[in-house]
N, C-alpha and C positions, 0 to 999 in steps of 0.2 A: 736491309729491310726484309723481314721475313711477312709471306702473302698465303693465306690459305684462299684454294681452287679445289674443283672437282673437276677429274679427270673427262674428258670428251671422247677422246679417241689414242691408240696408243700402234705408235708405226716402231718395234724395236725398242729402243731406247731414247728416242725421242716421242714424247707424248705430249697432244693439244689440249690444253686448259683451259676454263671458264672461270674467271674471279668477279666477283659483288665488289661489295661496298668493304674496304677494309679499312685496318686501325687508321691507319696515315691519314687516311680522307678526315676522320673528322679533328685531325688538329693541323690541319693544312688550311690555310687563311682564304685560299680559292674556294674551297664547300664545297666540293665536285663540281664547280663551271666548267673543268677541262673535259669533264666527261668521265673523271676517272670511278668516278660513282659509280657509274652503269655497269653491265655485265661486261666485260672486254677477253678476248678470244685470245692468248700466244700458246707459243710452243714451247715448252723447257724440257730439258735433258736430265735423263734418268740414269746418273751416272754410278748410284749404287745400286741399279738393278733392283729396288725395289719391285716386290710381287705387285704389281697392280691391275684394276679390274675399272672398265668403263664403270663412271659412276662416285668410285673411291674418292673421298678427300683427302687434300694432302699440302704439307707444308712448302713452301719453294722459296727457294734465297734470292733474292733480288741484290747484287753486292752495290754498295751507295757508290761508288764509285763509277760503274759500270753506266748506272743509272742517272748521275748527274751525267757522264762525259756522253750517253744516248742525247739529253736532253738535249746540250751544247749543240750535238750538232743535227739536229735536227730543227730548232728553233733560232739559235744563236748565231751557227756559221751561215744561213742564208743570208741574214739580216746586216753580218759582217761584209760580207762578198756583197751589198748592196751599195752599200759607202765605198765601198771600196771602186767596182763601175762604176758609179757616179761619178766618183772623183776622177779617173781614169778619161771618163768622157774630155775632161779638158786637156789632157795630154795627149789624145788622139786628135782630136778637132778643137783650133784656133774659135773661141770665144761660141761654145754650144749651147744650143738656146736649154732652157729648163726642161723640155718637151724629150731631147735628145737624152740628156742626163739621165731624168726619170727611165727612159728606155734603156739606156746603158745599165742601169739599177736593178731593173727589172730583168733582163738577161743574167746578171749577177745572181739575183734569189735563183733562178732559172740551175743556171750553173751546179749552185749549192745544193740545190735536188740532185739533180744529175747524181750529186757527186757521194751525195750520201747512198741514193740507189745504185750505184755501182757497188761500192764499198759493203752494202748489207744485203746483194742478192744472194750469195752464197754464204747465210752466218757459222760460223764456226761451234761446234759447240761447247767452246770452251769459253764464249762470250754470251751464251744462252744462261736465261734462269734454271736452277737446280733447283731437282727434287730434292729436299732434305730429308722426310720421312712421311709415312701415311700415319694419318687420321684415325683412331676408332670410331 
């Protein structure tokens, strides 16, 4: 998915972007409930050194891939690791009331932050969106 932004700030070759309202939003069956409407802040990498100037707009790849397997696990795997404690609750403790489980569940979502925030504190930028070119 390609996303046009205007540059915000620029540290080297990694520069902070501002993207609106893009093409995707409006053939996406949500209509921006997720929020993806709004103005939304990331950082992608400027790996051909493109000249840019706060301000500039500019093309940037979003690879579908990247972008579905972010989604997964930031929505997906907490949800998984819920069922998962849950069911767990009964293998740890003989016959757990519903009260326990739900807890057990709920350390599971817990978990699955954890574990994505460990995994995305330090991103790579070879997992980051790319500038593909600037804008006239």
């Amino acid at each position: 998915m390609i996303e046009k932004a205007t540059v915000i700030t620029i540290n080297n070759d990694i520069v902070s972007l501002a993207c609106g309202d893009s093409a995707g939003c409006g053939e996406c069956a949500a209509h921006g409930i997720c929020g993806g409407a709004q103005d939304r802040k990331f950082d992608a990498w400027n790996a051909s050194k493109i000249d840019l100037n706060t301000g500039d707009r500019v093309e940037v790849l979003l690879p579908t891939g990247k972008t579905i397997g972010s989604a997964f696990m930031v929505m997906i795997f907490p949800l998984l690791l819920f069922f998962l404690f849950f069911y767990a609750a009964t293998l740890v403790i003989e016959n757990p009331s519903e009260g326990v489980q739900v807890l057990f569940g709920l350390i599971g979502i817990a978990v699955g932050f954890g574990l994505n925030f460990l995994l995305n504190r330090n991103p790579k930028k070879k997992s980051m969106p790319e500038i593909i070119r600037k804008l006239d």
